[in-house]
Every structure is written in structure tokens, then in C-alpha cells.
N, C-alpha and C positions, 0 to 999 in steps of 0.2 A: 504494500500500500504506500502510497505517495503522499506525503503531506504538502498542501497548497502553499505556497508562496504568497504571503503577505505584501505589499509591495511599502517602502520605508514610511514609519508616522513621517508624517512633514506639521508636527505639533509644539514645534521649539518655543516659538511666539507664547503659548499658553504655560509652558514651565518656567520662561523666563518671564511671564509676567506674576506669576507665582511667588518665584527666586526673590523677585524686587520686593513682592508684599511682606516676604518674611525679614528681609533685609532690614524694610523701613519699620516695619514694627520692630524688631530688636532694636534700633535706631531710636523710636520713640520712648521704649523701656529705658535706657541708659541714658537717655535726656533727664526722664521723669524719676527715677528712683536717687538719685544723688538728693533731690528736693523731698520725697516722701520721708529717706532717714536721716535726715536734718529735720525735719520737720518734730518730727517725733522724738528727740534728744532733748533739744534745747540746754540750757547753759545751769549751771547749778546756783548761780543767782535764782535764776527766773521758779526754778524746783522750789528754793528753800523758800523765797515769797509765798508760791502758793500755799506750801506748807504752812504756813504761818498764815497766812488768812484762812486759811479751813480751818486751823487750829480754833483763830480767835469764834469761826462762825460756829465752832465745837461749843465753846464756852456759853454763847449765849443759847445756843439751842438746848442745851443742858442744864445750867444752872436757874435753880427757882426763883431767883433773884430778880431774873432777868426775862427771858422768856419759857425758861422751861416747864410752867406751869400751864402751856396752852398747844394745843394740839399741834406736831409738827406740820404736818399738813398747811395750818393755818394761821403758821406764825412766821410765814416770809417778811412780811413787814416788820413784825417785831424786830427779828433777828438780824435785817438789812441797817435797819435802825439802832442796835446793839453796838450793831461792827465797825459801822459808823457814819456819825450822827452827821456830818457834813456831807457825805455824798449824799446820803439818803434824802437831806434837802435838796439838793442838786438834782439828783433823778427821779425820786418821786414823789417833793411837794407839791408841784403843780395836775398829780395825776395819780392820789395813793392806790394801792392795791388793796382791793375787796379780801374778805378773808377767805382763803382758801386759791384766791387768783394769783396763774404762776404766768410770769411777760419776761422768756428768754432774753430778749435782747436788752430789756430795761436790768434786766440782772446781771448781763455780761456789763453791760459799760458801769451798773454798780461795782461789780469786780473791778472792773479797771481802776475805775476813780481810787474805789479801798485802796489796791496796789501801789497806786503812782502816792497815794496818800502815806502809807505805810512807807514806799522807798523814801521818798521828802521826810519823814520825821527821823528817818534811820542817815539818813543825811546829814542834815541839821543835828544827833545826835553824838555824830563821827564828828564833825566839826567842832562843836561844844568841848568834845574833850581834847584836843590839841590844842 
């Protein structure tokens, strides 16, 4: 028995457009991942801060003093308010939170503000004793 003769793929064009896509995607990988584990590191500054504002939001949300006598759920304002008392003017005087209402982004730039507030007094702190 005779086996047929196939005559040559003429399909190069379609592997070599293949070739390019795998190329350019590895290509897009090693642009983007240098940025993703950076991202995710950050500086041991930036660690010990948040450390330290979770700590402080630890405090109020626990202690009975302060807000720990009210339902966590429904003492974001307290505990915003706790952590401190000048951004919490700044962010949420003009628009407080209902009890139980959570507004990510009004709490992220709460966070910031605490932060930039907290580096400013650890500043001013450093300075003081020299």
C-alpha cells in the first residue's frame, strides 16, 4: 500500500503570527511585573506607618473609653474621630456618616490625612529633640 503525498503546509504566515503573539505577550509580562513586585513591597517606612495607624484604630475600637462600647459595625465615625480628630473635621464635617455607613474613599483619604498627620508630628518630634 502506498501512502498519498501530502503536498508542503504553505502555513508559515499563521505560526509566525502566533510566534509574534507569544513574543509580545512575554514582552508585556516583563514590562508589567517589575511594577506589580514593587508595588507590593513598599519601603519599611510606609509598613511601620500603617502599622501604627491600625495600631492607634486598634485602640479606639477596643477601648470603652473611647468607642469600644458600640457596635463595631457602627462605630466608623467614632473610631475615624478617635484616630483623629482633625482629619475627621476635614473629611467628614461637612458630610458625617450614618451609623452603620461605610464610604471607601472618604476613609482612604481619612487614612491619608491620619498618615501625613502622624509622619508631620513624628517630624516635628525628631526635630524637637536635636
Amino acid at each position: 500500500m502506498v501512502t498519498p503525498k501530502f503536498p508542503p503546509s504553505h502555513s508559515p504566515p499563521k505560526n509566525y503570527a502566533l510566534l509574534l503573539v507569544k513574543i509580545l505577550f512575554i514582552l508585556l509580562i516583563l514590562f508589567l511585573l517589575p511594577e506589580l513586585v514593587e508595588s507590593k513591597s513598599g519601603n519599611k517606612k510606609d509598613r511601620r506607618l500603617k502599622k501604627k495607624y491600625m495600631s492607634i484604630v486598634h485602640d479606639c475600637e477596643v477601648d470603652f473609653d473611647k468607642c469600644g462600647n458600640l457596635i463595631l459595625e457602627e462605630s466608623m465615625s467614632c473610631v475615624s474621630k478617635c484616630a483623629s480628630p482633625s482629619c475627621f473635621e476635614e473629611i467628614y464635617a461637612s458630610n458625617p456618616l450614618e451609623d452603620g455607613e461605610v464610604d471607601d474613599y472618604r476613609n482612604r483619604l481619612f487614612e491619608k490625612c491620619a498618615k501625613r498627620e502622624m509622619r508631620t508630628l513624628a517630624q516635628q518630634a525628631k526635630q524637637s529633640r536635636k
